[in-house]
C-alpha positions in Angstrom: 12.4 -9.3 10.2 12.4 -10.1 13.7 11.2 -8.6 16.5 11.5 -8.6 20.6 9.3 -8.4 23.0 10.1 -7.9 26.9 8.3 -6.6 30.4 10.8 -4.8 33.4 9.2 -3.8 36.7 10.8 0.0 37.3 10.1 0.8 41.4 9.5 4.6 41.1 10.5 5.4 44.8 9.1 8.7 46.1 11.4 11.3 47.9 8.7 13.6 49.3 7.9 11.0 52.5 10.5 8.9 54.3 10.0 5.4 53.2 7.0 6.0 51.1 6.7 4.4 47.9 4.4 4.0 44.9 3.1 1.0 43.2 5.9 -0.7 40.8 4.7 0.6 37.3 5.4 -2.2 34.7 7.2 -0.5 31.5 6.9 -2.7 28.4 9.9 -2.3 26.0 9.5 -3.7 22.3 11.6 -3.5 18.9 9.5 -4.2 16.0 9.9 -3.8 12.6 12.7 -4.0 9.8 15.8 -4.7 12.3 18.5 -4.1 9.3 17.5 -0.6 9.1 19.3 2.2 10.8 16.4 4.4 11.8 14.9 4.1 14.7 11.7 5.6 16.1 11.8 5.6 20.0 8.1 5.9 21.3 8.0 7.0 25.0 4.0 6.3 26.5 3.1 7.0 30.0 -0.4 5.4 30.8 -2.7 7.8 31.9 -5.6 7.5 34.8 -8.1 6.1 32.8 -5.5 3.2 31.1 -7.2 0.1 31.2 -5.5 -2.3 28.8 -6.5 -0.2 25.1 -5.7 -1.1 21.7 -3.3 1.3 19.6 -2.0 1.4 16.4 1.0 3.5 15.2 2.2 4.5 11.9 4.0 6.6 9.9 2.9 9.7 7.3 4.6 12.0 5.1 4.9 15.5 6.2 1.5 15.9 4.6 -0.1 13.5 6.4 -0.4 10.6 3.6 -0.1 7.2 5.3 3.4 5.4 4.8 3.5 2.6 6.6 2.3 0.4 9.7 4.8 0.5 12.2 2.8 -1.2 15.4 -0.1 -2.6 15.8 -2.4 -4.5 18.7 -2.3 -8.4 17.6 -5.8 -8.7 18.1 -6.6 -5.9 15.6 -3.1 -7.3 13.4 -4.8 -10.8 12.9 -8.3 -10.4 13.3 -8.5 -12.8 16.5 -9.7 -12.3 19.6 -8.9 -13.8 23.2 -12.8 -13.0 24.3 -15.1 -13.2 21.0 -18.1 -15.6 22.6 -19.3 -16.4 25.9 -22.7 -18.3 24.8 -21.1 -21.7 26.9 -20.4 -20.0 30.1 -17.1 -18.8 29.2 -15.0 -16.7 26.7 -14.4 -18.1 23.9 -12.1 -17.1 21.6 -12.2 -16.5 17.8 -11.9 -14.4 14.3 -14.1 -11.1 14.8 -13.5 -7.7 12.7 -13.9 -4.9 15.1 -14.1 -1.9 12.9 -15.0 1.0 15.6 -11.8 0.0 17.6 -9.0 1.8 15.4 -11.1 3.3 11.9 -8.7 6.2 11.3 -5.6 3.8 11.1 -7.5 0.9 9.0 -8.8 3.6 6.5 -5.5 5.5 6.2 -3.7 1.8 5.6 -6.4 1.4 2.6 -6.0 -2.5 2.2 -9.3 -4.2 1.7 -10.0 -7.5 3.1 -11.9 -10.2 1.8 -15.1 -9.0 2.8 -14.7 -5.5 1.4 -13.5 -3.8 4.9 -10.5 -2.5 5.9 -9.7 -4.2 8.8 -6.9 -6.9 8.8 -8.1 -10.4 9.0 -6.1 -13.9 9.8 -6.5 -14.5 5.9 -4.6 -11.1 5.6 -2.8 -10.2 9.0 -0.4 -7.1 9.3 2.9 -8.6 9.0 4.4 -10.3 12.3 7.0 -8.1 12.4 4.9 -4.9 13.3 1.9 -6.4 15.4 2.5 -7.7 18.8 0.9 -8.0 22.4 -1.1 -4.9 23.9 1.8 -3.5 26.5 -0.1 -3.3 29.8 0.7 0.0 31.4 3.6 2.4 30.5 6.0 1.1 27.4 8.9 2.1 25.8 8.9 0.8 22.0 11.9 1.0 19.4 10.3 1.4 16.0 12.2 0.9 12.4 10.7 1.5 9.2 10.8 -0.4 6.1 13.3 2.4 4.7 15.9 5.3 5.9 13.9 8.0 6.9 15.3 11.6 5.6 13.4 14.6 6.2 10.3 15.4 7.9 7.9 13.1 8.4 4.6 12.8 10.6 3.7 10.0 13.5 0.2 9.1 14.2 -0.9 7.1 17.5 -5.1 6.0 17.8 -5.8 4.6 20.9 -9.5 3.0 21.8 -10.7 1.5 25.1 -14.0 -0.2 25.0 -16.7 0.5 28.4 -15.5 4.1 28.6 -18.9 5.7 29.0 -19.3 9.2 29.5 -22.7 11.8 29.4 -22.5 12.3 25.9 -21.1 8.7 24.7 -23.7 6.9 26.5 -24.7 3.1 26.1 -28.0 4.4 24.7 -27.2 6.9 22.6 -27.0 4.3 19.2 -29.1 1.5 21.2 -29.0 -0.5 17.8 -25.1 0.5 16.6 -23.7 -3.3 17.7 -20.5 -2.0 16.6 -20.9 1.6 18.9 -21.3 -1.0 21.7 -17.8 -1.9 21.4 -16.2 1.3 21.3 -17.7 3.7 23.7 -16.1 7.1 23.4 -14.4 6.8 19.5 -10.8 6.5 19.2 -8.2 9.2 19.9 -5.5 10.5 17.2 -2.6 11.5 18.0 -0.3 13.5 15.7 3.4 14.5 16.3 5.6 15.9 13.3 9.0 14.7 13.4 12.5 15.6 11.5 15.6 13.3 11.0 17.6 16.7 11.0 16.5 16.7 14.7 17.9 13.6 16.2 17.3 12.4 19.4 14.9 15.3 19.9 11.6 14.3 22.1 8.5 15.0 20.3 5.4 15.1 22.2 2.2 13.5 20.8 -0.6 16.2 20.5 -4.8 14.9 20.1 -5.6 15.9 16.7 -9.2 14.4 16.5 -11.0 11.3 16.9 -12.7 8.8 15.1 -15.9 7.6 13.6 -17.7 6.1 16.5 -18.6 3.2 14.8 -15.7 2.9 12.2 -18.0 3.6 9.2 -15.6 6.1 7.4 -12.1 7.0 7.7 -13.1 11.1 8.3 -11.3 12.9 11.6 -13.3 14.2 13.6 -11.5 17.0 14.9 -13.9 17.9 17.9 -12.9 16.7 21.0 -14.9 18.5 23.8 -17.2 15.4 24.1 -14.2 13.3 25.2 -13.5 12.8 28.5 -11.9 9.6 30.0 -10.9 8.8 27.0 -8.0 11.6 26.7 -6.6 10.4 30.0 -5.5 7.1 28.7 -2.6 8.9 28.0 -0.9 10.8 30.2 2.1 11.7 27.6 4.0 10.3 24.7 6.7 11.2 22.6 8.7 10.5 19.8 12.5 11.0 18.7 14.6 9.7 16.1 18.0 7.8 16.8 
């Protein structure tokens, strides 16, 4: 399994005022997954507003919802390692941390225990390499393929998390002794979108379906969302389509 990772700078040039132009947007394009497969899950993200560098995971479901497989992952969350873990000598440091408010929903739905009795992955037991890679910057167009030919209709989930996103009701003092809260902020977004094979090359868009626990404690969905408020404008639209 092999995977590919690349960054092009698109120059979205805007006709409404002579010579006026907008800020290069940098679209991240990446194929991960089983490369000897013949479907292909094309994931379209625009960054919203609010985007400022989140962690995701995708995967797929049966039509019923019941988790299938991984098919992206932040590395971070993939390995268990992050870039800024410790900064007791001045600087970050980096290191092996579980963050389990960052994506709960996925890590429950995945159901693999680690070492310590959690779900989240750890560098002793990493999501394979081949479905984990950098955190895309901004706007990305990744080429997804399964472990298996799809056939039939299947369902797409996307959670996104981006930590310091504060708002009224998810403030930094609502759990002032939730460690794990701290890290989070608003809880993660789902995102659901139901998809066919029968229905090739048809966009799917990616519709909010809930959120998470906001400190990772249980793999429930929440499925209220009027506290959220930033953190829905992380994305500004996704889809889906099968090729």
């Amino acid at each position: 399994m092999k995977k590919i990772f690349l960054t092009i700078s698109l120059a979205i040039i805007t006709s409404m005022t002579t010579n006026a132009q907008r800020t290069p947007d940098l679209v991240t394009s990446g194929l991960f997954g089983n490369k000897d497969n013949i479907t292909i899950l094309t994931i379209d993200f625009q960054k919203g507003k609010s985007h400022n560098h989140p962690l995701m995971a995708i995967w797929l479901a049966d039509e019923n919802g019941k988790y299938i497989q991984t098919l992206y992952v932040a590395e971070s969350i993939a390995k268990g390692h992050f870039k800024r873990v410790d900064r007791s000598k001045g600087m970050w440091q980096d290191g092996d941390i579980q963050r389990p408010a960052t994506l709960p929903y996925w890590a429950h739905q995945r159901g693999k225990k680690n070492e310590y009795g959690t779900y989240m992955p750890t560098p002793k037991q990493p999501v394979p390499d081949a479905y984990s890679g950098a955190t895309p910057p901004g706007s990305f167009v990744f080429h997804l393929i399964p472990k298996e030919k799809l056939s039939g209709k299947y369902k797409v989930y996307l959670e996104i998390n981006q930590s310091w996103d504060w708002n009224e009701y998810w403030h930094n003092n609502k759990y002032p002794d939730d460690k794990e809260y701290k890290t989070s902020s608003q809880p993660a977004v789902v995102y659901e979108a139901n998809i066919n094979t029968g229905e090739s090359g048809k966009e799917i868009v990616f519709k909010p379906v809930g959120h998470s626990h906001y400190a990772g404690r249980d793999g429930k969905l929440y499925p209220e969302l009027n506290t959220l408020t930033t953190a829905l404008n992380i994305v500004k639209r996704c889809t889906v389509k099968v090729e």
